[in-house]
C-alpha positions as CSV (number, residue, x, y, z in Angstrom):
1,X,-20.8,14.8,3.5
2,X,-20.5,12.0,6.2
3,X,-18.3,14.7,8.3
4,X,-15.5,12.0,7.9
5,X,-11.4,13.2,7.3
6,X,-9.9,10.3,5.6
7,X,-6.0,10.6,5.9
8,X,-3.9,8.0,3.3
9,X,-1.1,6.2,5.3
10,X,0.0,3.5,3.0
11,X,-0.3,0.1,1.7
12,X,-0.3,-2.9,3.5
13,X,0.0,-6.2,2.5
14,X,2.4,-6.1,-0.5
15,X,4.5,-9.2,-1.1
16,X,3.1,-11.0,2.3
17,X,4.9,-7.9,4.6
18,X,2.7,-6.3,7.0
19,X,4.8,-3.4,6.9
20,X,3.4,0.1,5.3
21,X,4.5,0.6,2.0
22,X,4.3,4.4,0.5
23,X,2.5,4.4,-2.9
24,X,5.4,5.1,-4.5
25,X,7.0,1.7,-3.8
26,X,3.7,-0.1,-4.4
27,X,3.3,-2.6,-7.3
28,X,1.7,-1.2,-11.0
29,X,-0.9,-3.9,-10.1
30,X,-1.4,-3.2,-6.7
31,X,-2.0,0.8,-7.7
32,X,-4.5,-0.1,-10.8
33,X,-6.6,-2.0,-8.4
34,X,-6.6,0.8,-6.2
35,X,-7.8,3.3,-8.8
36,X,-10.3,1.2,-10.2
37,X,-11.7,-0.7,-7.0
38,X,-14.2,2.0,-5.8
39,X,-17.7,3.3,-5.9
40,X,-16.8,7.0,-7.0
41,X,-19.0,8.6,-9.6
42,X,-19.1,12.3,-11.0
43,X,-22.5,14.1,-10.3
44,X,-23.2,17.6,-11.5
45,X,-19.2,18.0,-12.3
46,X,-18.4,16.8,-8.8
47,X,-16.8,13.7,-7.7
48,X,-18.5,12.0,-4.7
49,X,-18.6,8.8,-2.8
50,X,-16.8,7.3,-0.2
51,X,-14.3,9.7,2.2
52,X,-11.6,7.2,2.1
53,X,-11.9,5.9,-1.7
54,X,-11.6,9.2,-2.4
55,X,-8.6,10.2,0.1
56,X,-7.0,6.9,-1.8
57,X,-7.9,7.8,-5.0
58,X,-6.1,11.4,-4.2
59,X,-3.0,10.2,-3.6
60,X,-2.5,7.8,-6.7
61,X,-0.8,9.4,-9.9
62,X,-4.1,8.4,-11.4
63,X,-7.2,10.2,-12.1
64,X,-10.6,9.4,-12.6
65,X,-12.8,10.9,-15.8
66,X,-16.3,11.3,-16.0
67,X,-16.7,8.0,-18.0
68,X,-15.3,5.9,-15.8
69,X,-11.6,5.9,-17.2
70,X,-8.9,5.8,-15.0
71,X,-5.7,7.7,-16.2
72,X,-2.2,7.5,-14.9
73,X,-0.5,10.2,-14.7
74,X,3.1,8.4,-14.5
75,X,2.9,5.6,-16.5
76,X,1.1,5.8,-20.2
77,X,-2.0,4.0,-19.4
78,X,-5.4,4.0,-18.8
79,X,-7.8,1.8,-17.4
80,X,-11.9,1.7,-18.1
81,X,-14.1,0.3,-15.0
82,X,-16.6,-2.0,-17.2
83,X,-18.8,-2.6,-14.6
84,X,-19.2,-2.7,-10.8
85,X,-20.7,-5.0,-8.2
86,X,-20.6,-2.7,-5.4
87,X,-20.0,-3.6,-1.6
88,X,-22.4,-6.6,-0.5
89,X,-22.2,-6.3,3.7
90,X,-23.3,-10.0,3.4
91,X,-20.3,-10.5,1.1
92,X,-18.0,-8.0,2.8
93,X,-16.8,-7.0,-0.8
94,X,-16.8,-5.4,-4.1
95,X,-15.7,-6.3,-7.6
96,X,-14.9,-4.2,-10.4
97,X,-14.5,-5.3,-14.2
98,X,-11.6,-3.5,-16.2
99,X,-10.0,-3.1,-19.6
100,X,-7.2,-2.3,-20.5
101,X,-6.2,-1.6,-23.9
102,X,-2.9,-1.1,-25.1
103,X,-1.3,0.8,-28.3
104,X,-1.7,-2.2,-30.6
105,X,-5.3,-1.9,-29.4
106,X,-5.3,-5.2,-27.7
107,X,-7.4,-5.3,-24.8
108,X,-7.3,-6.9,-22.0
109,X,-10.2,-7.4,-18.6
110,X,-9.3,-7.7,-15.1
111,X,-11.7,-8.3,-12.6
């Protein structure tokens, strides 16, 4: 543990306001790249990684599986994190390849 008590506020940023939005009033797209943008991973039955993906992750109505699917809770859908590019310092960011596949069984990636 990094000794390190992440505390979820809110989301800024949504529709060019700088004004904190709760989760609850945040875009479906906004809240899937939330759940899926991260570096968590399940080791020995525990989730670990970063304090604050995980405080975010916490408060979404989504949860994370051991094979990388994302579920929602609220909505029917789930989301699989394909691969990851994690955080370059040099780059000063991450990337994340999803799919998403619907009941027709049409699938769709987002990166």
């Amino acid at each position: 543990s990094s000794g390190i008590n992440a505390e979820y506020g809110g989301v800024c940023g949504i529709a060019d306001s700088t004004e904190l939005v709760q989760i609850e009033a945040a875009p479906l797209d906004t809240c899937q790249v939330l759940a899926t943008s991260h570096s968590l991973m399940y080791v020995d039955d525990k989730l670990i990684g970063d304090p604050i993906e995980r405080a975010t992750l916490t408060v979404l109505p989504w949860t994370l599986t051991k094979g990388d699917v994302v579920m929602c809770r609220t909505v029917k859908q789930s989301l699989k994190i394909q691969k990851r590019f994690h955080f370059k310092s040099t780059r000063k960011r991450m990337s994340v390849i999803v799919s998403r596949q619907d009941a027709s069984y049409f699938c769709e990636y987002l990166v």
